[in-house]
MIKE-699591 format. One record per residue: residue number from 0; residue in one letter; x, y, z of N, C-alpha, C, CB in turn. Coordinates in steps of 0.05 Angstrom, whole numbers, plus 5000, padded with zeros to 4 digits. Glycine has a CB too. Example, Ala and Ser with C-alpha at 12.3 -4.5 7.8 and 13.67 -1.06 7.14 Angstrom:
2
+-----+------+------+------+------+------+------+------+------+------+------+------+------+------+
|  nr | rest |   nX |   nY |   nZ |  caX |  caY |  caZ |   cX |   cY |   cZ |  cbX |  cbY |  cbZ |
+-----+------+------+------+------+------+------+------+------+------+------+------+------+------+
|   0 |    A | 5264 | 4886 | 5156 | 5246 | 4910 | 5156 | 5264 | 4934 | 5156 | 5226 | 4911 | 5181 |
|   1 |    S | 5257 | 4955 | 5142 | 5273 | 4979 | 5143 | 5258 | 5001 | 5157 | 5282 | 4988 | 5114 |
+-----+------+------+------+------+------+------+------+------+------+------+------+------+------+
% end
This chain:
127
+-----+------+------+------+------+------+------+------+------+------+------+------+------+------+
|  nr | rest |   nX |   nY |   nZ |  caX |  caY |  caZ |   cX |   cY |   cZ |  cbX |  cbY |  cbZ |
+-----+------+------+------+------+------+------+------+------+------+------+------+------+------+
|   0 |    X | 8621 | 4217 | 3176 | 8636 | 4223 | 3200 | 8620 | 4215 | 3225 | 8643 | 4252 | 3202 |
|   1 |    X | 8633 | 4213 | 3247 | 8618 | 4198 | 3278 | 8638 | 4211 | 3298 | 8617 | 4156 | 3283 |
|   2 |    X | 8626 | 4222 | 3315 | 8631 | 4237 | 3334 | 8639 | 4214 | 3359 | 8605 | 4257 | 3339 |
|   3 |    X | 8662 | 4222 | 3364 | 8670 | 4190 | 3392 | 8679 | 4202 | 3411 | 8697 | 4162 | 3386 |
|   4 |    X | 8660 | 4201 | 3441 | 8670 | 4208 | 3464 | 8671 | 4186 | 3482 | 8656 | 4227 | 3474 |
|   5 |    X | 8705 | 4187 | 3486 | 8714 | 4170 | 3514 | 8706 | 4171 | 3543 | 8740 | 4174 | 3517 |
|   6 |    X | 8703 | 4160 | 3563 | 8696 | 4161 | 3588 | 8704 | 4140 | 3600 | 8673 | 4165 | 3592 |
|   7 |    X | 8709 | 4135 | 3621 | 8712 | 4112 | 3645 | 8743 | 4116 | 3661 | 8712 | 4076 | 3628 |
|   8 |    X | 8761 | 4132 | 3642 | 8793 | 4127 | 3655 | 8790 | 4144 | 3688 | 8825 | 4148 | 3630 |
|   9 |    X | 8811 | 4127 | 3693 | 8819 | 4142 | 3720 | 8844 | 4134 | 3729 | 8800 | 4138 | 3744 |
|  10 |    X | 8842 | 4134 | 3772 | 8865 | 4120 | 3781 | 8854 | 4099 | 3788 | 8883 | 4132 | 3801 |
|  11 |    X | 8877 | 4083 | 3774 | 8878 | 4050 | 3793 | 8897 | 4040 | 3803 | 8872 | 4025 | 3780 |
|  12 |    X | 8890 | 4023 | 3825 | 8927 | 4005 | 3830 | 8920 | 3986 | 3814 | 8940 | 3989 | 3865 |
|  13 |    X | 8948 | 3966 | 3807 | 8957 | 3961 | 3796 | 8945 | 3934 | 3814 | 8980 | 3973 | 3788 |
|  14 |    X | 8936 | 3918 | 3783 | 8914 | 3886 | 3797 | 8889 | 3893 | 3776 | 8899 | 3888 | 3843 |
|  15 |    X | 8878 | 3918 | 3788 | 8858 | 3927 | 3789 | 8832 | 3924 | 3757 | 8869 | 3953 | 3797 |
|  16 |    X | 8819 | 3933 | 3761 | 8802 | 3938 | 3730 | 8787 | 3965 | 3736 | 8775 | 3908 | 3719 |
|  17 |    X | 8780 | 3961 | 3706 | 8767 | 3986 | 3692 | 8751 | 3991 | 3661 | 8790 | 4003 | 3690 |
|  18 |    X | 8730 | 4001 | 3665 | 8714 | 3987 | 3635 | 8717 | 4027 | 3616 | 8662 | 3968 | 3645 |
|  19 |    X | 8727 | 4024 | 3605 | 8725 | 4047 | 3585 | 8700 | 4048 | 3571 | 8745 | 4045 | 3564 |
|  20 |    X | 8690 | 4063 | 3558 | 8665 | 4071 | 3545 | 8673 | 4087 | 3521 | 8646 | 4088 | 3564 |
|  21 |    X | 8662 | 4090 | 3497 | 8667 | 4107 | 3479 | 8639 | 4106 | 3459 | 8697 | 4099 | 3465 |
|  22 |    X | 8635 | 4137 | 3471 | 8603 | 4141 | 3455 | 8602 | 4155 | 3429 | 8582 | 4158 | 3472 |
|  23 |    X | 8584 | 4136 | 3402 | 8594 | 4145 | 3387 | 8560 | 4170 | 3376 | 8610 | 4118 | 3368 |
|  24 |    X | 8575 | 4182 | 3357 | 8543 | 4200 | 3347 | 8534 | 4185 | 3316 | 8550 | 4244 | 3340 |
|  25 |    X | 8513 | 4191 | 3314 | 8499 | 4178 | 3281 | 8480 | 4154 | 3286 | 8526 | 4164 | 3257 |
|  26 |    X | 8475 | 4151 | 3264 | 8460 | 4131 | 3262 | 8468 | 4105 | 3248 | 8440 | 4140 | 3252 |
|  27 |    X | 8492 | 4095 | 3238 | 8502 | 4079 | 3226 | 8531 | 4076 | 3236 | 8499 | 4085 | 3202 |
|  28 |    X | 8528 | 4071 | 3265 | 8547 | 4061 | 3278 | 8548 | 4028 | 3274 | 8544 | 4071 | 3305 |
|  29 |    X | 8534 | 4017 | 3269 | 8544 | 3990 | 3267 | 8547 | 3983 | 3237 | 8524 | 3970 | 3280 |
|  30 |    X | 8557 | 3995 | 3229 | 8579 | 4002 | 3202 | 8600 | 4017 | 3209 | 8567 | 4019 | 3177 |
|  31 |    X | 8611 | 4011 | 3241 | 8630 | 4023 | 3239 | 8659 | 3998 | 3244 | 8624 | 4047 | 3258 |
|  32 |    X | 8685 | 3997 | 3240 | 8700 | 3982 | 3253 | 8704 | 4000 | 3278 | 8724 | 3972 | 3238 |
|  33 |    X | 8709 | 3986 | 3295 | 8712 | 4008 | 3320 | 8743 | 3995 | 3335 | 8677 | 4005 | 3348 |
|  34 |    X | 8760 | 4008 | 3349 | 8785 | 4003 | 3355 | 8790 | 4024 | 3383 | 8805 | 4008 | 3327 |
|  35 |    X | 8809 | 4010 | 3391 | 8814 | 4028 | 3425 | 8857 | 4024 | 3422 | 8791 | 3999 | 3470 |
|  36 |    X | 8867 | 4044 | 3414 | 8890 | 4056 | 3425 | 8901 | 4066 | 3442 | 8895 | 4065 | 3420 |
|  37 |    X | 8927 | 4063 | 3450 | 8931 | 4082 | 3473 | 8966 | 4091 | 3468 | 8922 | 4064 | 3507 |
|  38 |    X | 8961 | 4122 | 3484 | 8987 | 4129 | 3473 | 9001 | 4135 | 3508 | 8985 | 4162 | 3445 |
|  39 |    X | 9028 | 4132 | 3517 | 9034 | 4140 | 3528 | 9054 | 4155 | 3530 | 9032 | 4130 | 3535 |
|  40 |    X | 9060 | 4169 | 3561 | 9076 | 4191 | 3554 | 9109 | 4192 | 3544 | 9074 | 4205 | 3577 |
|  41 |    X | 9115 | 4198 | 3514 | 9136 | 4201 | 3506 | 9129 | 4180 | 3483 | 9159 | 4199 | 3527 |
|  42 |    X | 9117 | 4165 | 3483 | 9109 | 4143 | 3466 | 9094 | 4150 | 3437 | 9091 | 4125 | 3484 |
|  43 |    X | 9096 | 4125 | 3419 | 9075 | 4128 | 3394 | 9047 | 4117 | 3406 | 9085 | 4109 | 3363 |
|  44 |    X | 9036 | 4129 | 3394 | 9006 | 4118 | 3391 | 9004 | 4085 | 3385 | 8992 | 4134 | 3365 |
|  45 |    X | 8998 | 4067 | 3404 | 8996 | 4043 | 3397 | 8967 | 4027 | 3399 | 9015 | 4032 | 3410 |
|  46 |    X | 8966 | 4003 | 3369 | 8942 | 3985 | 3386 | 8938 | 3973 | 3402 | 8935 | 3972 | 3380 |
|  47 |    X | 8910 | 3974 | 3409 | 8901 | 3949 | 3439 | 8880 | 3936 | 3427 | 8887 | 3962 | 3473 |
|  48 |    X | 8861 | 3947 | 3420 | 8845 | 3924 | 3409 | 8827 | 3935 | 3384 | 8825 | 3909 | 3432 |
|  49 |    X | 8814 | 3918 | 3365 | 8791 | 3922 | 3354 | 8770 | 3905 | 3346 | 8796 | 3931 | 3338 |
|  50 |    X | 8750 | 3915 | 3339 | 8729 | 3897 | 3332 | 8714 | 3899 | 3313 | 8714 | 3895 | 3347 |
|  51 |    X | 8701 | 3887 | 3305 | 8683 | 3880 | 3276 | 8656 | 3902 | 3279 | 8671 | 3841 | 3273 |
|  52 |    X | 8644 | 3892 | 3258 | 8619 | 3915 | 3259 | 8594 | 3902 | 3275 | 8607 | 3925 | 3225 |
|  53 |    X | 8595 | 3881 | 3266 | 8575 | 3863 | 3288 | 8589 | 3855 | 3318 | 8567 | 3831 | 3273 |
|  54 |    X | 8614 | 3857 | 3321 | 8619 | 3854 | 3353 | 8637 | 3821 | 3351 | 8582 | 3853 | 3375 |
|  55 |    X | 8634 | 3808 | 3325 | 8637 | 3779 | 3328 | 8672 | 3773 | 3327 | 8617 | 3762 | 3300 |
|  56 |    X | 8677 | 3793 | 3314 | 8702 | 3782 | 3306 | 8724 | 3806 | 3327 | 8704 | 3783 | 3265 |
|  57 |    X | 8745 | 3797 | 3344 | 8759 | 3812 | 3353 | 8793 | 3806 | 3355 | 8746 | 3815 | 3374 |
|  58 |    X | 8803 | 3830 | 3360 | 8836 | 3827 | 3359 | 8848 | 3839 | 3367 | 8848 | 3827 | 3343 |
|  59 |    X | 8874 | 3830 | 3387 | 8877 | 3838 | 3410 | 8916 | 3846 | 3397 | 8866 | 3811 | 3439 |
|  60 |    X | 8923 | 3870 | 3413 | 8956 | 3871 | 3408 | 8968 | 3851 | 3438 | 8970 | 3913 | 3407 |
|  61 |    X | 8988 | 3829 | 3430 | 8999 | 3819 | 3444 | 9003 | 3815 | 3479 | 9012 | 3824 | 3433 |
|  62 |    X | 9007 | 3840 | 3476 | 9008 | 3857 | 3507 | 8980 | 3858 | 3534 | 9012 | 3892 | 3496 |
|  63 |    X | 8958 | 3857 | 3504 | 8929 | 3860 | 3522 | 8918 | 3831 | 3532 | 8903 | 3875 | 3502 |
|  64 |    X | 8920 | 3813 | 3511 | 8909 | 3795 | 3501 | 8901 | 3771 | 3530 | 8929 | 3786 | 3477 |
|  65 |    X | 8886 | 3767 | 3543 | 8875 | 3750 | 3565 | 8874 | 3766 | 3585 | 8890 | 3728 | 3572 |
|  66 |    X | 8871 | 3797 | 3587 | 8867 | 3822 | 3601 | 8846 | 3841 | 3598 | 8886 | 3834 | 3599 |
|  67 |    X | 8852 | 3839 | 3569 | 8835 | 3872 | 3566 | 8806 | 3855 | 3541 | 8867 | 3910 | 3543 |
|  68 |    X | 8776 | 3863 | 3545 | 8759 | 3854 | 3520 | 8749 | 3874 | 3512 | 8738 | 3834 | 3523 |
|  69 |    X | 8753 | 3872 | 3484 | 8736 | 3900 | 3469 | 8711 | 3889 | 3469 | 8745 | 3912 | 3435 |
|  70 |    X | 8686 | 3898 | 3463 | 8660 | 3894 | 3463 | 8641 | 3918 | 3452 | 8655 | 3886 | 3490 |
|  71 |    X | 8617 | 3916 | 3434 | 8604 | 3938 | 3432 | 8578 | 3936 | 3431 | 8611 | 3951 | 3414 |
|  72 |    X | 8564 | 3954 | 3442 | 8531 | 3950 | 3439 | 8523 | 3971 | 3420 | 8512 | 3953 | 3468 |
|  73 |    X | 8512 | 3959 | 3403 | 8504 | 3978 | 3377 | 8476 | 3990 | 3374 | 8507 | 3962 | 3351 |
|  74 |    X | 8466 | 3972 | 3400 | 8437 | 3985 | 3399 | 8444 | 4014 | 3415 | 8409 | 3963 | 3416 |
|  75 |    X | 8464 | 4022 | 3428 | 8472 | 4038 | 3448 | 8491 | 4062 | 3436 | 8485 | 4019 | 3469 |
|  76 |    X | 8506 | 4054 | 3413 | 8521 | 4066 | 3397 | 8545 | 4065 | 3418 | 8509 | 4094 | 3385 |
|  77 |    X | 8554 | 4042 | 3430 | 8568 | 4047 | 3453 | 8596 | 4016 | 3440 | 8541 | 4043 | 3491 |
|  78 |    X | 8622 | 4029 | 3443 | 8645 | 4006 | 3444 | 8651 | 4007 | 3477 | 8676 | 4015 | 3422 |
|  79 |    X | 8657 | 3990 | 3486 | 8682 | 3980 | 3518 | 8713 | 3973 | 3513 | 8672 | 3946 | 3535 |
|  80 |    X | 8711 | 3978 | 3532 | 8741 | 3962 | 3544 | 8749 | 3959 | 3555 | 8758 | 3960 | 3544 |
|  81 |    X | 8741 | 3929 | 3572 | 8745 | 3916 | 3600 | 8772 | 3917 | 3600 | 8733 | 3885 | 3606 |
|  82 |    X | 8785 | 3924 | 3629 | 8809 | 3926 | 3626 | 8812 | 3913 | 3654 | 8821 | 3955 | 3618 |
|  83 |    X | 8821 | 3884 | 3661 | 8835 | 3876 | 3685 | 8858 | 3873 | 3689 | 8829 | 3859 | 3693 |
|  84 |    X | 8861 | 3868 | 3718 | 8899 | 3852 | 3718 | 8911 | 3880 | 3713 | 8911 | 3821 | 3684 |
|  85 |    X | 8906 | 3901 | 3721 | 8921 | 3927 | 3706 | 8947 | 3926 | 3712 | 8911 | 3956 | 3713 |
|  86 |    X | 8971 | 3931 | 3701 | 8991 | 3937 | 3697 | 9011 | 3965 | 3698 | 8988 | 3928 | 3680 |
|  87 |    X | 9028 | 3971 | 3712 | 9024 | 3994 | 3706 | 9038 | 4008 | 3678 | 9030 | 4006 | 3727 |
|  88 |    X | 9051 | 3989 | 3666 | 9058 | 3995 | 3637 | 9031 | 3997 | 3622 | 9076 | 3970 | 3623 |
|  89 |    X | 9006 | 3993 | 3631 | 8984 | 4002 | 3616 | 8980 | 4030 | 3622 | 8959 | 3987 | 3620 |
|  90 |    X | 8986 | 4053 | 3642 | 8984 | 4069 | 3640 | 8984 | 4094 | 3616 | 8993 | 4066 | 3654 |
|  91 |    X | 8966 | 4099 | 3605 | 8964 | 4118 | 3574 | 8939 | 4128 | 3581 | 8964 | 4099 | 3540 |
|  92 |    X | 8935 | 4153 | 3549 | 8919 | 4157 | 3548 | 8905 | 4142 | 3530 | 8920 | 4175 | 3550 |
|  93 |    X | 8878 | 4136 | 3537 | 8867 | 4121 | 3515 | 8847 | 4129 | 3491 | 8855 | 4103 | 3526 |
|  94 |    X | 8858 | 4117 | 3467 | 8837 | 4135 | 3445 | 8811 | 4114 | 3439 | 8856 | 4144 | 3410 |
|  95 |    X | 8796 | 4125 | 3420 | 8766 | 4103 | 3410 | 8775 | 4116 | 3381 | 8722 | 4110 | 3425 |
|  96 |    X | 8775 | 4093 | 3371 | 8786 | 4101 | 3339 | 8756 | 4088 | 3321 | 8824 | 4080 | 3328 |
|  97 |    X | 8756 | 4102 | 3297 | 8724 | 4085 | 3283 | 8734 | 4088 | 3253 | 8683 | 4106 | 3289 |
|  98 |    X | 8724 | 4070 | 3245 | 8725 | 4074 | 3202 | 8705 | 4051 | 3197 | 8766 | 4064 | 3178 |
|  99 |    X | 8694 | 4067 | 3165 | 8680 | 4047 | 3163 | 8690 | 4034 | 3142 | 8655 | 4052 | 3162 |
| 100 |    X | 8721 | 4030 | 3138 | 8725 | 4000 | 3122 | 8721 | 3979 | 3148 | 8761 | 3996 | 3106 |
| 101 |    X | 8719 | 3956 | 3132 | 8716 | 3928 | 3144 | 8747 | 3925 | 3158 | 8708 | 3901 | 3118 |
| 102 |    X | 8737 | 3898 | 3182 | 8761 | 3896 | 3198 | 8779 | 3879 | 3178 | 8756 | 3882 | 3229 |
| 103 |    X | 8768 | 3870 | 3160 | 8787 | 3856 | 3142 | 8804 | 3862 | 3125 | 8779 | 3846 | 3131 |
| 104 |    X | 8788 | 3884 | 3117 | 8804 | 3900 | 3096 | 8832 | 3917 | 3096 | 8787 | 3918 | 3089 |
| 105 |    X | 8841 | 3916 | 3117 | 8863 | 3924 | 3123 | 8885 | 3924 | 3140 | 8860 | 3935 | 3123 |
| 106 |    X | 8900 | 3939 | 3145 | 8911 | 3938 | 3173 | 8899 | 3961 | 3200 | 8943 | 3944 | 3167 |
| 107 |    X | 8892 | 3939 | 3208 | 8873 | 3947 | 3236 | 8892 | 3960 | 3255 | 8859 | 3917 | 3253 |
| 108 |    X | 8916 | 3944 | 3258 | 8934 | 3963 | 3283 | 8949 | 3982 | 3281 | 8950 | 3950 | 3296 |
| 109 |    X | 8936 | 3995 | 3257 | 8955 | 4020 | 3249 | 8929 | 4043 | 3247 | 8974 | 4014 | 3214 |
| 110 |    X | 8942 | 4071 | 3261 | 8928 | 4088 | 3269 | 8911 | 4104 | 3244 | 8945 | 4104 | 3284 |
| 111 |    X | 8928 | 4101 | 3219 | 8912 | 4109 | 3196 | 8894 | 4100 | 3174 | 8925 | 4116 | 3186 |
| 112 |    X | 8893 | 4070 | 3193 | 8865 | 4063 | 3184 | 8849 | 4076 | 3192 | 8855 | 4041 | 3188 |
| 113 |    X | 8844 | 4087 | 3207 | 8824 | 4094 | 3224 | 8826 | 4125 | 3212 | 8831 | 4088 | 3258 |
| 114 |    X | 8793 | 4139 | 3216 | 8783 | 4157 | 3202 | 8777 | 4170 | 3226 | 8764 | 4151 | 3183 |
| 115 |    X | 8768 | 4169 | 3244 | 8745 | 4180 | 3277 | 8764 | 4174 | 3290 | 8713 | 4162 | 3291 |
| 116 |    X | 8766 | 4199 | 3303 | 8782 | 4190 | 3335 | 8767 | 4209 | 3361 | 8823 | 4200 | 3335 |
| 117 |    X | 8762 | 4189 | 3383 | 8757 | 4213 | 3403 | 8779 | 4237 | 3417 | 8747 | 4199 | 3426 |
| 118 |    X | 8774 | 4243 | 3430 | 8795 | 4255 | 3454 | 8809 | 4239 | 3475 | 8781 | 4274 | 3471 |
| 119 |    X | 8803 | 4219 | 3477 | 8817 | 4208 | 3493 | 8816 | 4208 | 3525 | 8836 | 4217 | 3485 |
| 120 |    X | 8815 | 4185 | 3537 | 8813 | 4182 | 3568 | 8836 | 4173 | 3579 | 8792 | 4165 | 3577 |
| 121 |    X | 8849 | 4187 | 3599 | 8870 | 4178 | 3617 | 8868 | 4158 | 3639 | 8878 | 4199 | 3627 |
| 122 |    X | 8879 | 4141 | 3628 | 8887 | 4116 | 3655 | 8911 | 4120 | 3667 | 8889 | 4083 | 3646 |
| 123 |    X | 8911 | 4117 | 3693 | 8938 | 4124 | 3713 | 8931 | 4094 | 3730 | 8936 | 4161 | 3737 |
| 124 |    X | 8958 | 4087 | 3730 | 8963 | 4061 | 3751 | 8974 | 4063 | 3773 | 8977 | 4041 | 3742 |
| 125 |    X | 8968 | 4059 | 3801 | 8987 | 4062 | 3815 | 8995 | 4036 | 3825 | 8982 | 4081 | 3832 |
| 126 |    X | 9025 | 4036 | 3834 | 9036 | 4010 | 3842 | 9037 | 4001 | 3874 | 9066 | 4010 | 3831 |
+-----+------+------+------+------+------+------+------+------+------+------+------+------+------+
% end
């Protein structure tokens, strides 16, 4: 198990950016796949991005894709997520999701791959 705390959300207008943070606990975080969801209000829980265990390989849901970069420093036990160009249909809360199957091994943009979840950070957009 790995303990994942979110940080960075807030208010933004809409243009704007914002880098999320999600800190994880243990020592074998880079065995982890690591992933960033977000749910909004009235909404399912959806993907935005994930990434590999080394950082190399990444994948984006449609919607993010030339906006938002996942990224992680493993010496740091730390995932991101640059978020520009904000939108305000990006408005959610955002989760840090972790498992340690491979990003290959499955389906990544579905919430029950995923084993770890944080609490979640709120992004608000304003227009």
């Amino acid at each position: 198990q790995v303990q994942l705390v979110e940080s960075g959300g807030g208010l933004v207008q809409a243009g704007g950016s914002l880098r999320l943070s999600c800190a994880a606990s243990g020592r074998t975080f880079s065995r982890y796949t690591m992933a960033w969801f977000r749910q909004a209000s009235g909404k399912e829980r959806g993907f935005v991005a994930a990434v590999s265990w080394s950082g190399g390989i990444t994948y984006y849901a449609d919607s993010v894709k030339g906006r938002f970069t996942i990224s992680r420093d493993n010496a740091k036990n730390t995932v991101y997520l640059q978020i520009n160009s904000l939108k305000p249909e990006d408005a959610a809360v955002y989760y840090c999701a972790a498992t340690t199957r491979p990003l290959y091994s499955g389906p990544y943009g579905v919430p029950t791959f995923y084993d770890n979840w944080g609490q979640g950070t709120q992004v608000t957009v304003s227009s």
